[in-house]
VEXSEVEX-987230 format. One record per atom (N, C-alpha, C): residue number from 1; residue in one letter; atom name; x, y, z. Coordinates in Angstrom, 1 decimal. Example, Ala and Ser with C-alpha at 12.3 -4.5 7.8 and 13.67 -1.06 7.14 Angstrom:
residues 2
(1, 'a', 'N', (13.2, -5.7, 7.8))
(1, 'a', 'CA', (12.3, -4.5, 7.8))
(1, 'a', 'C', (13.2, -3.3, 7.8))
(2, 's', 'N', (12.8, -2.2, 7.1))
(2, 's', 'CA', (13.7, -1.1, 7.1))
(2, 's', 'C', (12.9, 0.0, 7.9))
END
This chain:
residues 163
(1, 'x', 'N', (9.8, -3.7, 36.1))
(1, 'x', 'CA', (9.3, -4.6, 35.1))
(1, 'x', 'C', (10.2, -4.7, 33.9))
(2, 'x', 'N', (10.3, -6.1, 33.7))
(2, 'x', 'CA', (11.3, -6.5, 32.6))
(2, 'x', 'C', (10.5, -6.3, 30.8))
(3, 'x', 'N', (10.8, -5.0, 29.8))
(3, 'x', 'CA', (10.3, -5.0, 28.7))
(3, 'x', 'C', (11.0, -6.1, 28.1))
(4, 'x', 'N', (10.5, -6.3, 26.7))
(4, 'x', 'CA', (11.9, -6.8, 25.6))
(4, 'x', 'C', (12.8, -6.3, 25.0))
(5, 'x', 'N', (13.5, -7.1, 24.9))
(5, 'x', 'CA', (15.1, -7.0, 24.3))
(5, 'x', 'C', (15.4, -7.6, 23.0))
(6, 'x', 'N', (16.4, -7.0, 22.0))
(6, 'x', 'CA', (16.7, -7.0, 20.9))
(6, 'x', 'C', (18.1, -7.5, 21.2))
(7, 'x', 'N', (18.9, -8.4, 20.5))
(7, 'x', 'CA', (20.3, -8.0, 19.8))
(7, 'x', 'C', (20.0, -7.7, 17.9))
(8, 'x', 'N', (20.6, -7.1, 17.8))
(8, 'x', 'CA', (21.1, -7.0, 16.5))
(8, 'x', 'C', (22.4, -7.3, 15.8))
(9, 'x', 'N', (22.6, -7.8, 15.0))
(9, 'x', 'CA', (24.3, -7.7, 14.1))
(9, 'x', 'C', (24.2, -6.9, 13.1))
(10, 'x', 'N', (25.0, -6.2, 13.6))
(10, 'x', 'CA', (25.2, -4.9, 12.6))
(10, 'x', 'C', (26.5, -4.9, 11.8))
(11, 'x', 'N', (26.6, -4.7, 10.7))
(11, 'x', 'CA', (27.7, -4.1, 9.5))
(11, 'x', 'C', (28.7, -3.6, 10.1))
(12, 'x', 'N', (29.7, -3.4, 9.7))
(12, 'x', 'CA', (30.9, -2.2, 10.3))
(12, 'x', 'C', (29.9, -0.8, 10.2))
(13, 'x', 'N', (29.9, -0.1, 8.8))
(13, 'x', 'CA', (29.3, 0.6, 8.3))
(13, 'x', 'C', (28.1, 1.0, 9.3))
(14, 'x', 'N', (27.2, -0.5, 9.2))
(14, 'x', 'CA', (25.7, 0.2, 10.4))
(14, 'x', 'C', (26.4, 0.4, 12.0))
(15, 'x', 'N', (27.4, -0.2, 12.0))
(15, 'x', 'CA', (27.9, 0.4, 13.5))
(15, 'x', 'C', (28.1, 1.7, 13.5))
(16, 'x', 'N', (29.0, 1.7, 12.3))
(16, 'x', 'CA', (29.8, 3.7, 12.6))
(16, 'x', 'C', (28.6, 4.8, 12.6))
(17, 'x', 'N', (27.6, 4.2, 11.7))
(17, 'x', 'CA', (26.4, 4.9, 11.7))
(17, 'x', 'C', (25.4, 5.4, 13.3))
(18, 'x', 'N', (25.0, 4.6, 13.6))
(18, 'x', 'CA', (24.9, 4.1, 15.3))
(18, 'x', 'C', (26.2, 4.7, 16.7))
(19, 'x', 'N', (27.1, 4.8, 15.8))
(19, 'x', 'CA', (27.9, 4.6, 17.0))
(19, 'x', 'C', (28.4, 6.6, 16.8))
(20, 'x', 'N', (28.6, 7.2, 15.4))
(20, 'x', 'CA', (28.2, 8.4, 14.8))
(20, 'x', 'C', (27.7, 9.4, 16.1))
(21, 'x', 'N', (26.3, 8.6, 16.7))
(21, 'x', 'CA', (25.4, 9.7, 16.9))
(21, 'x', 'C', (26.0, 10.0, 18.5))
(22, 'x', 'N', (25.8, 11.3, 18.9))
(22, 'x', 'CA', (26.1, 11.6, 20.0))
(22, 'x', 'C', (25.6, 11.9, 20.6))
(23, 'x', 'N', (24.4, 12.4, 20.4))
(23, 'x', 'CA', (22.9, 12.6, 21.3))
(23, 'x', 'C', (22.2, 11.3, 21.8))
(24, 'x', 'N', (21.6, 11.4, 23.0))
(24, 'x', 'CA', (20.6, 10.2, 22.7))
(24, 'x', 'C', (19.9, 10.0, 22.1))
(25, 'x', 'N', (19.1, 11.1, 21.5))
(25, 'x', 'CA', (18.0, 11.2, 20.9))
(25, 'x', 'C', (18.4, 10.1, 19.3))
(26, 'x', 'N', (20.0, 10.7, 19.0))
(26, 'x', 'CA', (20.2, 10.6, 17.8))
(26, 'x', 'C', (20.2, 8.4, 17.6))
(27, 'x', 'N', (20.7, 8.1, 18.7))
(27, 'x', 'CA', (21.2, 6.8, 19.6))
(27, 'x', 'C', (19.9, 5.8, 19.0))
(28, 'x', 'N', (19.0, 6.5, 19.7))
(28, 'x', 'CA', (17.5, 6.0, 20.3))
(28, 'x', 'C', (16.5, 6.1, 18.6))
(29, 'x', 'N', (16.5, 7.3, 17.9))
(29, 'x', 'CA', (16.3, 7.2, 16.4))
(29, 'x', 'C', (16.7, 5.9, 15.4))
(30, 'x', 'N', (18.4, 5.6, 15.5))
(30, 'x', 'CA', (19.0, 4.8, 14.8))
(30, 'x', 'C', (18.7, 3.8, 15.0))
(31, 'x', 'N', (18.7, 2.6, 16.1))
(31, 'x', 'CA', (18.1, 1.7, 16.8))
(31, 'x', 'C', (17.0, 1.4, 16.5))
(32, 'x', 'N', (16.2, 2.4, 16.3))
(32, 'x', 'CA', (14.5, 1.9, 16.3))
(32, 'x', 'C', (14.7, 1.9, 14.7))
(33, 'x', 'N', (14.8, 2.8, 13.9))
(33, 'x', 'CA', (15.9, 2.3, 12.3))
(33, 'x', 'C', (15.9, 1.3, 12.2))
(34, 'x', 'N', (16.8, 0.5, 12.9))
(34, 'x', 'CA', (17.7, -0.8, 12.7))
(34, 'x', 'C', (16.4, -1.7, 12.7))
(35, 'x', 'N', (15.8, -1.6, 13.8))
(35, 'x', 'CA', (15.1, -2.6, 14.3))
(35, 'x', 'C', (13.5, -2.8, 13.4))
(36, 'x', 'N', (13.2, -1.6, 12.6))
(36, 'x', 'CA', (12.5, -2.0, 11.4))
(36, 'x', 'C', (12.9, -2.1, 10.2))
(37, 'x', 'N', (14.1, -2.5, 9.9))
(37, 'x', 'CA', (15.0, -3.1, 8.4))
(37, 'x', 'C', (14.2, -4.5, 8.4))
(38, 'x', 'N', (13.4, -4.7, 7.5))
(38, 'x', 'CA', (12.8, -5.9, 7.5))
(38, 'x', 'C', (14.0, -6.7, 6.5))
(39, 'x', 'N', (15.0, -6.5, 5.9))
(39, 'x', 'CA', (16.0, -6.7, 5.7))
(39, 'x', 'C', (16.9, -7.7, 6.5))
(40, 'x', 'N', (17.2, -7.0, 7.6))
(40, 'x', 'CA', (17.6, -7.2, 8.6))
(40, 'x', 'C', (17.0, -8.3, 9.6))
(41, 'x', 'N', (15.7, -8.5, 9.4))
(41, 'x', 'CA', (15.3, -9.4, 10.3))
(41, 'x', 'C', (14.8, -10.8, 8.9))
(42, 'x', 'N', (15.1, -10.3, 7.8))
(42, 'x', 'CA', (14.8, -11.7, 6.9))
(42, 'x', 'C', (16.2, -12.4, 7.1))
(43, 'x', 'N', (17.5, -11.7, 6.8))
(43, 'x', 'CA', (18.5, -12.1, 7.2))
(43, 'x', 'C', (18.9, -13.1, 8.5))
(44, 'x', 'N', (18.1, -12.4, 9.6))
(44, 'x', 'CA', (18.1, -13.4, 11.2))
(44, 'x', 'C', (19.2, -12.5, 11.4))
(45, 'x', 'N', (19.4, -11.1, 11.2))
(45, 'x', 'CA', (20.5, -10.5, 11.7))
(45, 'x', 'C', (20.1, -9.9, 13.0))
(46, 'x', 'N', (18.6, -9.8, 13.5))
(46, 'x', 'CA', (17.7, -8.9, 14.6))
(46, 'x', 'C', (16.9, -10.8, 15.4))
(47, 'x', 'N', (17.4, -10.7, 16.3))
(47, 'x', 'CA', (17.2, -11.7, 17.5))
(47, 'x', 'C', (16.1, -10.7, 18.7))
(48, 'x', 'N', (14.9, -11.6, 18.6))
(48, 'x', 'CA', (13.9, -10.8, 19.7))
(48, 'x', 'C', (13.6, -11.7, 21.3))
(49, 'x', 'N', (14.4, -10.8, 21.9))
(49, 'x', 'CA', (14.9, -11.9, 23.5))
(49, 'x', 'C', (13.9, -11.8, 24.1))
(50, 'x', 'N', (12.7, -11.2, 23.7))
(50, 'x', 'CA', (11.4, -11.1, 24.5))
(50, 'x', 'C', (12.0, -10.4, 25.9))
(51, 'x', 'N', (11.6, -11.6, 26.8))
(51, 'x', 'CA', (12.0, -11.0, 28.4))
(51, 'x', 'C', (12.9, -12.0, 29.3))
(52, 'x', 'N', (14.0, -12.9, 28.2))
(52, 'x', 'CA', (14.5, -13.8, 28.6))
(52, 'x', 'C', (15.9, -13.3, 28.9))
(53, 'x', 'N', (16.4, -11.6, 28.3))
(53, 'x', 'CA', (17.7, -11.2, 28.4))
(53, 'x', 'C', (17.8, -11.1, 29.9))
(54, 'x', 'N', (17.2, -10.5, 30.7))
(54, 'x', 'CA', (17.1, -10.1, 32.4))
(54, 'x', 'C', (17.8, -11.3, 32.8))
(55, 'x', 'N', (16.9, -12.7, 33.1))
(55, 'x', 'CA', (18.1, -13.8, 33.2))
(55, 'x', 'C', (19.2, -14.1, 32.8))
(56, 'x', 'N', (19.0, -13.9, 32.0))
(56, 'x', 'CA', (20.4, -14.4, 30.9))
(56, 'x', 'C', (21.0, -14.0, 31.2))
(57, 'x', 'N', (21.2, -12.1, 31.3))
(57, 'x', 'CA', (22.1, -11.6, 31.6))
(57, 'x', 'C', (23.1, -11.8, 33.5))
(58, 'x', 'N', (21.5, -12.2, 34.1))
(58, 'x', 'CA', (22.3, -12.4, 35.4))
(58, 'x', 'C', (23.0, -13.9, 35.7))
(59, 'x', 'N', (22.5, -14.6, 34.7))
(59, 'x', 'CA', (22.9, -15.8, 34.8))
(59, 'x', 'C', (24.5, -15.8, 34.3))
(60, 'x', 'N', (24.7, -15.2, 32.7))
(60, 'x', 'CA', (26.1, -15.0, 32.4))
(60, 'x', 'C', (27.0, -14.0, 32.9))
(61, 'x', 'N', (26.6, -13.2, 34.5))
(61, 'x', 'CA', (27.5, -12.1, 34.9))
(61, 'x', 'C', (27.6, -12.9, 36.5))
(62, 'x', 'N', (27.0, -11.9, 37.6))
(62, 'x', 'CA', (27.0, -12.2, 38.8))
(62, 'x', 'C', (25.8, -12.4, 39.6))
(63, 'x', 'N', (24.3, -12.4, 38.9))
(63, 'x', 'CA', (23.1, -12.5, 39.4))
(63, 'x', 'C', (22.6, -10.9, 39.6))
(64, 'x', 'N', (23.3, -9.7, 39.2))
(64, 'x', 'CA', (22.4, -8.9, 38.6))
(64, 'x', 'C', (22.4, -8.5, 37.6))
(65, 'x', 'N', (21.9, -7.3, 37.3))
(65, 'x', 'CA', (21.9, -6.4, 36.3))
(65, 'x', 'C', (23.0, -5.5, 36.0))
(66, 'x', 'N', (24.0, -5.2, 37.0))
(66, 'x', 'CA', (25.0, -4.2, 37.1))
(66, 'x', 'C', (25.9, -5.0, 35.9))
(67, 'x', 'N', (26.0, -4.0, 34.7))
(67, 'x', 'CA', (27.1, -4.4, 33.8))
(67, 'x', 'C', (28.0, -4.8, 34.1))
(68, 'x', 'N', (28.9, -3.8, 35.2))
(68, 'x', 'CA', (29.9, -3.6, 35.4))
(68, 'x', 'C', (31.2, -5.1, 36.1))
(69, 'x', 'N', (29.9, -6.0, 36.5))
(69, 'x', 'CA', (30.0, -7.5, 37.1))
(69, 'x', 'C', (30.1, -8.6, 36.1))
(70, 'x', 'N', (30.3, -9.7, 36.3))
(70, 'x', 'CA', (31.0, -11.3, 36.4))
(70, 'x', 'C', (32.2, -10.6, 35.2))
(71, 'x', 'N', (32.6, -11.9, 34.8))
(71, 'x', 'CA', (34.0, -12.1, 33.9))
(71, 'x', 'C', (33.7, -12.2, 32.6))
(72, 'x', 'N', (34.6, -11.4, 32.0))
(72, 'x', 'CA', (34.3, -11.1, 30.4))
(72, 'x', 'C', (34.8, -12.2, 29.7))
(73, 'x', 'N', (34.5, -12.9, 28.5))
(73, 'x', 'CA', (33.3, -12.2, 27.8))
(73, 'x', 'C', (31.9, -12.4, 27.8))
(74, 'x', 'N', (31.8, -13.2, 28.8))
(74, 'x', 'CA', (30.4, -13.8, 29.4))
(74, 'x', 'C', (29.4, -12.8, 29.7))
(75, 'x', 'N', (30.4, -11.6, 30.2))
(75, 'x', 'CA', (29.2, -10.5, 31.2))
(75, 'x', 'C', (28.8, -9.6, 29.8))
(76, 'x', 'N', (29.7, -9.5, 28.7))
(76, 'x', 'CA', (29.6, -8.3, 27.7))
(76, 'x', 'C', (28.3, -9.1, 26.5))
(77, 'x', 'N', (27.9, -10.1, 27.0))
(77, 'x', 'CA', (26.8, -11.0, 25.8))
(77, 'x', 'C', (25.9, -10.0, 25.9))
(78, 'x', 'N', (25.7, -9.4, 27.0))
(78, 'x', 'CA', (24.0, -8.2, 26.6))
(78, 'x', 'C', (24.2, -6.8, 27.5))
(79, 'x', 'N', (24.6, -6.8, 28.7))
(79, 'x', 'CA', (24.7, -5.1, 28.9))
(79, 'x', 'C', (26.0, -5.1, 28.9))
(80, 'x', 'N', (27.0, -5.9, 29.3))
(80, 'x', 'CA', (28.3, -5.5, 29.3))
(80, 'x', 'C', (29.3, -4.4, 27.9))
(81, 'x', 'N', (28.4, -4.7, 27.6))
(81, 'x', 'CA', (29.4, -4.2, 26.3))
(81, 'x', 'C', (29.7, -2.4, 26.0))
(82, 'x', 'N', (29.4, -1.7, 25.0))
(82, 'x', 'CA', (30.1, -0.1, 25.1))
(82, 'x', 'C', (29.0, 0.4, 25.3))
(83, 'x', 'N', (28.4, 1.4, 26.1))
(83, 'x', 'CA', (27.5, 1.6, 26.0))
(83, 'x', 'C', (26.9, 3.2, 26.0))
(84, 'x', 'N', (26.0, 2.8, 24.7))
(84, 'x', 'CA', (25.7, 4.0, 23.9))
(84, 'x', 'C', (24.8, 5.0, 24.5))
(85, 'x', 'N', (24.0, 4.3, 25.0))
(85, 'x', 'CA', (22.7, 5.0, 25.7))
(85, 'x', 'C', (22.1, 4.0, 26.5))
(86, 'x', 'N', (22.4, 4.5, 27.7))
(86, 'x', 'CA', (22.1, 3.6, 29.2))
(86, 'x', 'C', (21.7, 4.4, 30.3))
(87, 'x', 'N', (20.2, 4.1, 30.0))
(87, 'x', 'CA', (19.5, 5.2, 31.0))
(87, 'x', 'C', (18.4, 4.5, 31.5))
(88, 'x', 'N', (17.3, 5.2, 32.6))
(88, 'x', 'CA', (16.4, 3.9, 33.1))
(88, 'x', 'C', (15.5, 3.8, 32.3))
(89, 'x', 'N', (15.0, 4.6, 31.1))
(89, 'x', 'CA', (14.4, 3.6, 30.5))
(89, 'x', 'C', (15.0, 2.9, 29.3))
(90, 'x', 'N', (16.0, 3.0, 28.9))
(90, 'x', 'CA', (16.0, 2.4, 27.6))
(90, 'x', 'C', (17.9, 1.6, 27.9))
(91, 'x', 'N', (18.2, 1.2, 27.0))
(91, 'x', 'CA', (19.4, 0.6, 27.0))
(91, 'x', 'C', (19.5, 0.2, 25.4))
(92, 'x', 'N', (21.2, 0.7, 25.5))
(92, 'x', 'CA', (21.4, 0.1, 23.9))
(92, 'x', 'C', (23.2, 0.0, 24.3))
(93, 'x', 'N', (23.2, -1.2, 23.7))
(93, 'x', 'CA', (24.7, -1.5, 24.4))
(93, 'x', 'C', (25.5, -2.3, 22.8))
(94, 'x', 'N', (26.7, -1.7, 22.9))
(94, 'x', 'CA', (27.6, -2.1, 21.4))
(94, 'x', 'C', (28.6, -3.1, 22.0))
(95, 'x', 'N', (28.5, -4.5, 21.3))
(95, 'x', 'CA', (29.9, -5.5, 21.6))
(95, 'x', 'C', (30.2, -5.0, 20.4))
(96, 'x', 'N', (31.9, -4.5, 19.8))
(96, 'x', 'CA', (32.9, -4.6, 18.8))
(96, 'x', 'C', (33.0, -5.3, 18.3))
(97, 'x', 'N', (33.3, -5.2, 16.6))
(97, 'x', 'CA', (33.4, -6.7, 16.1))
(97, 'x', 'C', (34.5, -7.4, 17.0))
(98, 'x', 'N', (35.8, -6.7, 17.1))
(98, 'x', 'CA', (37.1, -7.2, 17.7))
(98, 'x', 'C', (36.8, -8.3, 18.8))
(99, 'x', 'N', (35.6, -8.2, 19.1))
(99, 'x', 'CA', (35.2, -8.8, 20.7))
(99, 'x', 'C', (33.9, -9.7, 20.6))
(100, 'x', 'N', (33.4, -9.8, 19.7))
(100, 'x', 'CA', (32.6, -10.1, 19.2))
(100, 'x', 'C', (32.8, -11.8, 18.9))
(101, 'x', 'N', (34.2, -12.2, 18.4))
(101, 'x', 'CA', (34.7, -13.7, 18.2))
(101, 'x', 'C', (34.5, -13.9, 19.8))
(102, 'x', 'N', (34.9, -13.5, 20.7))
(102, 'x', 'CA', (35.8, -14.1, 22.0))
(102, 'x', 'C', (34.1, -13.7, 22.7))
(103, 'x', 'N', (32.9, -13.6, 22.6))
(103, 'x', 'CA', (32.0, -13.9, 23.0))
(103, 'x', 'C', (31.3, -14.7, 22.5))
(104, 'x', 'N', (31.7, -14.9, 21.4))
(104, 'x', 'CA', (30.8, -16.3, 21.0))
(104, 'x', 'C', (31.7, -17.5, 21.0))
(105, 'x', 'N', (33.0, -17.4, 21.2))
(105, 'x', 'CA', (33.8, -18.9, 21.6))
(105, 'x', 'C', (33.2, -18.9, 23.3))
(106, 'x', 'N', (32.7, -17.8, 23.9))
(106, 'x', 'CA', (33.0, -18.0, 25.3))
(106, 'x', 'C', (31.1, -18.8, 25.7))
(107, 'x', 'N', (30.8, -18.2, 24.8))
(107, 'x', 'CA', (28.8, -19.2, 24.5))
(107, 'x', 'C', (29.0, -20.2, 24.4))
(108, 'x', 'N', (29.8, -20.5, 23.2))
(108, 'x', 'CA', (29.7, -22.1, 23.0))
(108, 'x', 'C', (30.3, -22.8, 23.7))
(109, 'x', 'N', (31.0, -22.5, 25.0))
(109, 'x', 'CA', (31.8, -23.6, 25.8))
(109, 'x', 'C', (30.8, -23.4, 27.4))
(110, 'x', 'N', (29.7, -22.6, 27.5))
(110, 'x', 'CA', (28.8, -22.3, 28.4))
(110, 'x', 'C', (28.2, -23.5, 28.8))
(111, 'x', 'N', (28.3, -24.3, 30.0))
(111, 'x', 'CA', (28.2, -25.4, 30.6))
(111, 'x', 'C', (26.5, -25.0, 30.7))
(112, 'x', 'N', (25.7, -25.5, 30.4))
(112, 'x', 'CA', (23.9, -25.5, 30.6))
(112, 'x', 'C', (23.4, -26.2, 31.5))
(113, 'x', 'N', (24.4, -27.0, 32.0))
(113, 'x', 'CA', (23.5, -27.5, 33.8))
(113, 'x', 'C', (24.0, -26.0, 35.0))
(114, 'x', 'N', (25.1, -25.8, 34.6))
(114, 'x', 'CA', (25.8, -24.3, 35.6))
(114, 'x', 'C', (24.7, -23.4, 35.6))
(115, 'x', 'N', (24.5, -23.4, 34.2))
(115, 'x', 'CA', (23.6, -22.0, 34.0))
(115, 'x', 'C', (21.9, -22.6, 34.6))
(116, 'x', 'N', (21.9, -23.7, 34.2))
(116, 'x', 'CA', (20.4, -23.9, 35.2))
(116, 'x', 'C', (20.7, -23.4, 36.5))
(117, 'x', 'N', (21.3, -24.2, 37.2))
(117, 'x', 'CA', (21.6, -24.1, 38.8))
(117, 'x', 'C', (21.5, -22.6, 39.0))
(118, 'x', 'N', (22.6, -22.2, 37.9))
(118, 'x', 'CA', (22.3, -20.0, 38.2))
(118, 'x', 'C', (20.8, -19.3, 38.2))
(119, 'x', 'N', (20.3, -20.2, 36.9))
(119, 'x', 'CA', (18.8, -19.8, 36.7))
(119, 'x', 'C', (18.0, -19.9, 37.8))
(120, 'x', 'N', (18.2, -21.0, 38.6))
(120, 'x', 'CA', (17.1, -21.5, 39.7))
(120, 'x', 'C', (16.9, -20.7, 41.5))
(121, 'x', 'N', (18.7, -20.3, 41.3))
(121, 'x', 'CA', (19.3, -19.1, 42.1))
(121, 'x', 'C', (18.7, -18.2, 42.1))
(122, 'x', 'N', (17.8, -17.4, 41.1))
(122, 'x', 'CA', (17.6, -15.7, 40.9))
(122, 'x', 'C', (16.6, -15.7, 41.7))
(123, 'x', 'N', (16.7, -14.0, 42.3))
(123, 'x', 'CA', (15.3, -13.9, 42.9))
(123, 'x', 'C', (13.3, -14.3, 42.2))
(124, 'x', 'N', (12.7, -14.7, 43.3))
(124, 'x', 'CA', (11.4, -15.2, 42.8))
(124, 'x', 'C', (10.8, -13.9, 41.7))
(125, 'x', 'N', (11.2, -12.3, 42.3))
(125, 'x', 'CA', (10.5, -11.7, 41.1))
(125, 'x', 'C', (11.3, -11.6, 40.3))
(126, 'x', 'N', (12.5, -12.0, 39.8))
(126, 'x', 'CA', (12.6, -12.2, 38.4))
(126, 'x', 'C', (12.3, -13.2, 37.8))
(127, 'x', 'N', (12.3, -14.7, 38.3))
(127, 'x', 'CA', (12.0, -15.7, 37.7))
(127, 'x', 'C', (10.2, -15.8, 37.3))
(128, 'x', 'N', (9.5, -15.0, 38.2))
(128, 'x', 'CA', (7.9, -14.3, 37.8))
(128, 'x', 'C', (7.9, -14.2, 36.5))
(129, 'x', 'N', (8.6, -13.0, 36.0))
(129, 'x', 'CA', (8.2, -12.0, 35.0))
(129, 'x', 'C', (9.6, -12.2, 34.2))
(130, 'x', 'N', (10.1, -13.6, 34.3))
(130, 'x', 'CA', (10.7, -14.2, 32.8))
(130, 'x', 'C', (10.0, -15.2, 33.0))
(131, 'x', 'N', (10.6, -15.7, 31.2))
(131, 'x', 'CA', (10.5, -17.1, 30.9))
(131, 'x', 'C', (10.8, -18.1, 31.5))
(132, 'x', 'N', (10.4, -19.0, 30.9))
(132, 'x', 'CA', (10.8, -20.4, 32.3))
(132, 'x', 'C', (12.1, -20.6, 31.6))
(133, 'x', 'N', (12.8, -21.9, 32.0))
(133, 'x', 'CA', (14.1, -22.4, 31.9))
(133, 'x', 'C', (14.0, -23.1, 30.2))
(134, 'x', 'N', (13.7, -23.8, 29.6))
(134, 'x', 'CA', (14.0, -24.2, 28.9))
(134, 'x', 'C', (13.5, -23.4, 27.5))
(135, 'x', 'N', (12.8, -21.7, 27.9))
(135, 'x', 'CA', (12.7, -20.8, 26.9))
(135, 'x', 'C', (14.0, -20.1, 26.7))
(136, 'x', 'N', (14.5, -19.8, 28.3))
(136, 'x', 'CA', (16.1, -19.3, 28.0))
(136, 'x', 'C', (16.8, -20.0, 27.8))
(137, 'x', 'N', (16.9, -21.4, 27.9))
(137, 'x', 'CA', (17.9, -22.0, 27.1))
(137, 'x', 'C', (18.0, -22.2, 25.5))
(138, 'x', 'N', (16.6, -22.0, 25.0))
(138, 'x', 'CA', (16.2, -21.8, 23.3))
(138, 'x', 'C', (17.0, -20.6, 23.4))
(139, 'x', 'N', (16.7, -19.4, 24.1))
(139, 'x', 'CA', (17.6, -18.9, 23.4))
(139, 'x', 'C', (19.0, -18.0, 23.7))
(140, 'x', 'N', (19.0, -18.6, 24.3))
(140, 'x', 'CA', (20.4, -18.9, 25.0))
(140, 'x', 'C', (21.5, -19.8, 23.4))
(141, 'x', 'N', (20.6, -20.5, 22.7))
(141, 'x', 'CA', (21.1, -20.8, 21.6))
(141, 'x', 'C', (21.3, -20.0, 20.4))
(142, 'x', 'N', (20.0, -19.2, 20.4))
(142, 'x', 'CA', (19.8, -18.6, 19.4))
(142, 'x', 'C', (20.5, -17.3, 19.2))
(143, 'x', 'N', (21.2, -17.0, 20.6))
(143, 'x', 'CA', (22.0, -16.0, 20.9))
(143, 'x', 'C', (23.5, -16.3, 20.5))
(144, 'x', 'N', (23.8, -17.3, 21.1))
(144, 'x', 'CA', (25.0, -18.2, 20.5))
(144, 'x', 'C', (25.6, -18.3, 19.4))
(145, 'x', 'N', (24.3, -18.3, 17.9))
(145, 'x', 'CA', (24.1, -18.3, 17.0))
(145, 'x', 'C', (24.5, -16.9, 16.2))
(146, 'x', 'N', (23.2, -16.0, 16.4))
(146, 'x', 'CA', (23.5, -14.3, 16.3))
(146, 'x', 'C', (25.4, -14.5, 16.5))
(147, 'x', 'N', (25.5, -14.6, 17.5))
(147, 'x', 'CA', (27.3, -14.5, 17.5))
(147, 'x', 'C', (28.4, -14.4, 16.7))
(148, 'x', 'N', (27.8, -16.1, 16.5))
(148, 'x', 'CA', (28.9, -16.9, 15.7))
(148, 'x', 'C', (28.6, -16.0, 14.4))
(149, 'x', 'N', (27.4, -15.9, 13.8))
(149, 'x', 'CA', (27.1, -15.7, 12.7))
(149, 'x', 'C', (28.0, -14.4, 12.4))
(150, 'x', 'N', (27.5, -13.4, 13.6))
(150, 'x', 'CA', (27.9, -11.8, 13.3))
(150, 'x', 'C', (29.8, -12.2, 13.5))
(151, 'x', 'N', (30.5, -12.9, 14.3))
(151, 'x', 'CA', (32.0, -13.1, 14.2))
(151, 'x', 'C', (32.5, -13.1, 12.7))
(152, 'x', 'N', (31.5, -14.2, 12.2))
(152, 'x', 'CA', (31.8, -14.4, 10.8))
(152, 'x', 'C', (31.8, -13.4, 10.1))
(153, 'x', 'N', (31.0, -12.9, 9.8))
(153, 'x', 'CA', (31.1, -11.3, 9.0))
(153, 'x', 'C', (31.2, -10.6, 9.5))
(154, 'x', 'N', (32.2, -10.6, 10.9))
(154, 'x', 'CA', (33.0, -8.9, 11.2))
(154, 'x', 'C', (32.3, -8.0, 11.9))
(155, 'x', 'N', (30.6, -8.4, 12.0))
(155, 'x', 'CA', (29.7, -7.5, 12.4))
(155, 'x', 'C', (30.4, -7.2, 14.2))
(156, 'x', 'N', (29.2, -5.8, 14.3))
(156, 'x', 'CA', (29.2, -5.8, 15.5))
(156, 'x', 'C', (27.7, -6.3, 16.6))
(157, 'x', 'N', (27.7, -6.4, 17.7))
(157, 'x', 'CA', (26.5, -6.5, 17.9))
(157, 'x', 'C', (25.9, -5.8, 18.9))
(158, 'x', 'N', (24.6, -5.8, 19.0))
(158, 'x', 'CA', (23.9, -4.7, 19.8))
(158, 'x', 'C', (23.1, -4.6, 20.4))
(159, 'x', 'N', (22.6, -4.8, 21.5))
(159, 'x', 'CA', (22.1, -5.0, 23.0))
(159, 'x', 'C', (20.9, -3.7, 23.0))
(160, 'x', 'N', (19.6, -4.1, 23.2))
(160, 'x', 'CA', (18.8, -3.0, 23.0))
(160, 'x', 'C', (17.4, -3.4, 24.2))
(161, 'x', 'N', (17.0, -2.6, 25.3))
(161, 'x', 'CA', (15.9, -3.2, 25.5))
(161, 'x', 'C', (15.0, -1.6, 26.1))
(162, 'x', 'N', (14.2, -1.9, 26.3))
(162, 'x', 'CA', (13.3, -0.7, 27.2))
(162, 'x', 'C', (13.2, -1.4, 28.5))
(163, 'x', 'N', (13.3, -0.6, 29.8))
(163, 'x', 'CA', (13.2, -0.8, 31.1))
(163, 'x', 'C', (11.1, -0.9, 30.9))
END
């Protein structure tokens, strides 16, 4: 069962902080941190993917979940990226600022009839227990956005969901 998912854009600074910890525990503290900075989410720097990353992600890789698949920088939008703490229940995954531009030039040139066709492809129980098509394409925008925005100020960004 697919929970929700977070990206975040985080600071240089809130990266090193986050990126700092070497435990999970310490990983899994900072994150849940981040993610009540009401600061942070007046800003629009904390994006809430509900249950629409599962697709997304398979839609912008190879049709699953395995990070490790499709072509960068498309596959690093949500698990591909460094990852901090990746275990079956939780996930928290860091794109670099450095990498961070060349995923959001690679969003904005994302053909949206492809990605339907991809969307329509996925197995019946994921398309169950996500959103329909034109909620992932809202935010499929809104992700786009998070991007561009965090490119511009350097941020990094940060991929968070519970299994």
């Amino acid at each position: 069962m697919t929970l929700p998912g977070f990206l975040l854009s985080l600071s240089r600074d809130e990266a090193k902080v986050l990126f700092a910890n070497r435990e999970p525990e310490g990983v899994i503290s900072t994150i849940n941190g981040f993610l009540e900075l009401e600061e942070l989410r007046f800003a629009k720097r904390i994006l809430d993917l509900e249950k629409t990353w599962n697709p997304l992600h398979r839609c912008l890789s190879d049709g699953t979940l395995d990070p490790q698949t499709g072509e960068p920088p498309l596959n690093q939008t949500l698990l591909g990226g460094r990852h901090l703490y990746y275990q079956d229940d939780r996930y928290v995954v860091l794109v670099r600022p450095d990498m961070v531009r060349h995923v959001a030039t690679a969003l904005a040139e994302v053909d949206a009839s492809q990605l339907e066709a991809k969307y329509k492809e996925l197995p019946s129980d994921v398309l169950e227990e996500s959103a329909d098509w034109p909620a992932v394409q809202t935010v499929l925008k809104q992700i786009a956005a998070l991007y561009l925005g965090a490119a511009d100020d350097g941020n990094a960004v940060v991929f968070t969901a519970k299994r």
